[in-house]
C-alpha positions as CSV (number, residue, x, y, z in Angstrom):
1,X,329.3,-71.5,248.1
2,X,326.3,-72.6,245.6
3,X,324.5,-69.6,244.3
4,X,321.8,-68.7,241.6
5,X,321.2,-65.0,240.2
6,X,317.8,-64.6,238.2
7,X,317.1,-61.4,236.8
8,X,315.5,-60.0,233.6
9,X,312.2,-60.1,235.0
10,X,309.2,-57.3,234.9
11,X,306.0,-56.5,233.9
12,X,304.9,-57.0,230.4
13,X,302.0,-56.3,228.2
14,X,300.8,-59.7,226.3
15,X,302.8,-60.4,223.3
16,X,305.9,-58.1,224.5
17,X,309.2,-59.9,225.1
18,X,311.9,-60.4,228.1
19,X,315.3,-61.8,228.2
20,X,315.9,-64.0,231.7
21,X,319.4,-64.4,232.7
22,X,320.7,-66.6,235.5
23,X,324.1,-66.1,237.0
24,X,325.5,-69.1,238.7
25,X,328.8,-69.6,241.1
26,X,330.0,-72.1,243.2
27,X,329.9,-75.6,241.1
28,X,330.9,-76.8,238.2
29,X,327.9,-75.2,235.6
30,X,329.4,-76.5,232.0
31,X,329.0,-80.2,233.9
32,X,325.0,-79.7,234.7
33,X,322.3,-80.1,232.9
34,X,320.4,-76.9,233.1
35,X,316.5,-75.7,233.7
36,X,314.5,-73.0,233.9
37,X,311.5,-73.4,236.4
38,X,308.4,-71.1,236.8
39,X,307.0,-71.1,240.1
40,X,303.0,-69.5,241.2
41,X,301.3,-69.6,244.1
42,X,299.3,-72.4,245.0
43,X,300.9,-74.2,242.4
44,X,304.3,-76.6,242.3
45,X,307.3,-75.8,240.5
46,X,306.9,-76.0,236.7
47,X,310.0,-77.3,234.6
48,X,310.1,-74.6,231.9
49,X,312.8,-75.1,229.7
50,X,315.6,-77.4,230.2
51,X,319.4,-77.6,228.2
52,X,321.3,-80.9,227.9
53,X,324.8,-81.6,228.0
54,X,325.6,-83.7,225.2
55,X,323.2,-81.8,222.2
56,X,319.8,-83.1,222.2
57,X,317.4,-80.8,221.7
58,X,316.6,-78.7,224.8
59,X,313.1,-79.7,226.4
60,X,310.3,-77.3,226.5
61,X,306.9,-77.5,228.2
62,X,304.0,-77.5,226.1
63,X,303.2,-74.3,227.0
64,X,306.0,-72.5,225.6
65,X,307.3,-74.7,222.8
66,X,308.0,-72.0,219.9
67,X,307.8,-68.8,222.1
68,X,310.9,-69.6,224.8
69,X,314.6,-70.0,223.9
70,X,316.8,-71.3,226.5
71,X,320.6,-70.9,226.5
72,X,323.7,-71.0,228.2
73,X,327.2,-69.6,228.3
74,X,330.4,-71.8,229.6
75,X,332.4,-69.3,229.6
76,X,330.4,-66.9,232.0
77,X,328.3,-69.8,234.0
78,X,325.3,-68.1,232.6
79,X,322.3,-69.6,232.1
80,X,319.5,-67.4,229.4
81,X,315.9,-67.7,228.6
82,X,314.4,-65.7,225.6
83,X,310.8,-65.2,226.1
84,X,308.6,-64.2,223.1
85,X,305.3,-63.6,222.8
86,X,304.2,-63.7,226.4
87,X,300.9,-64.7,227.6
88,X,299.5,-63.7,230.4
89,X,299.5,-67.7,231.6
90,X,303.5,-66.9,231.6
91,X,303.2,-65.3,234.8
92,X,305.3,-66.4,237.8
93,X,308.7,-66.7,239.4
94,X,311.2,-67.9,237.1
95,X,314.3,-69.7,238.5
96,X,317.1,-71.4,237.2
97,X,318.9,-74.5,238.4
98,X,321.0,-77.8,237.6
99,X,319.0,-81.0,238.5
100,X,320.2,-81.6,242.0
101,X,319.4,-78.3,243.3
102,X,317.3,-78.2,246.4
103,X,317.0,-74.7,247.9
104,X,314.8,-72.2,246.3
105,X,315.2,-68.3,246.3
106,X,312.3,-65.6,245.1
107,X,313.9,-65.6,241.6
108,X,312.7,-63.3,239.1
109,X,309.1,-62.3,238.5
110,X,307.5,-62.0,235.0
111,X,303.8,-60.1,235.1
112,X,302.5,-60.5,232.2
113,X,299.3,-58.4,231.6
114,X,297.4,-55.5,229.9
């Protein structure tokens, strides 16, 4: 059975920091390429971060280029994002996934505000 812990999130002031972690079971995680998604309401999912199998540099959206830090442990089928200097924009569900996943939980909320 497929599943996908987020945790990590809270409520944040701006420019305060979190740690996401993603615990995954079920498939083979150091075969997947691996994202971080941030879902709001009204809006689609938004790839976040993403980690690549054969070490290119991990993919970032715009919006968090030089503030997030994904990574990932083999070992532990763990899936980390480091998120520094939060903006208030950085609000939303975060979830983690390989590219063929299809099911969504709640995931973890970050509020990020004064």
């Amino acid at each position: 059975q497929v599943e996908f812990v987020d945790s990590g999130g809270g409520l944040v002031q701006p420019w305060e920091s979190l740690r996401l972690s993603c615990a995954t079971s079920g498939f083979a995680f150091n075969n997947n390429v691996m994202s971080w998604y941030r879902q709001t309401p009204g809006k689609e999912r938004e790839l976040v971060a993403r980690m690549f199998l054969d070490g290119s540099p991990p993919y970032y959206a715009d919006s968090v280029k030089g503030r997030f830090t994904i990574s990932r442990d083999n070992a532990k089928s763990m899936l980390y994002l480091q998120m520094n200097a939060l903006k208030p924009e950085d609000t939303g569900a975060y979830l983690c996934g390989p590219l063929w996943r299809t099911f969504w939980g709640q995931g973890t909320l970050v509020t990020v505000s004064l």
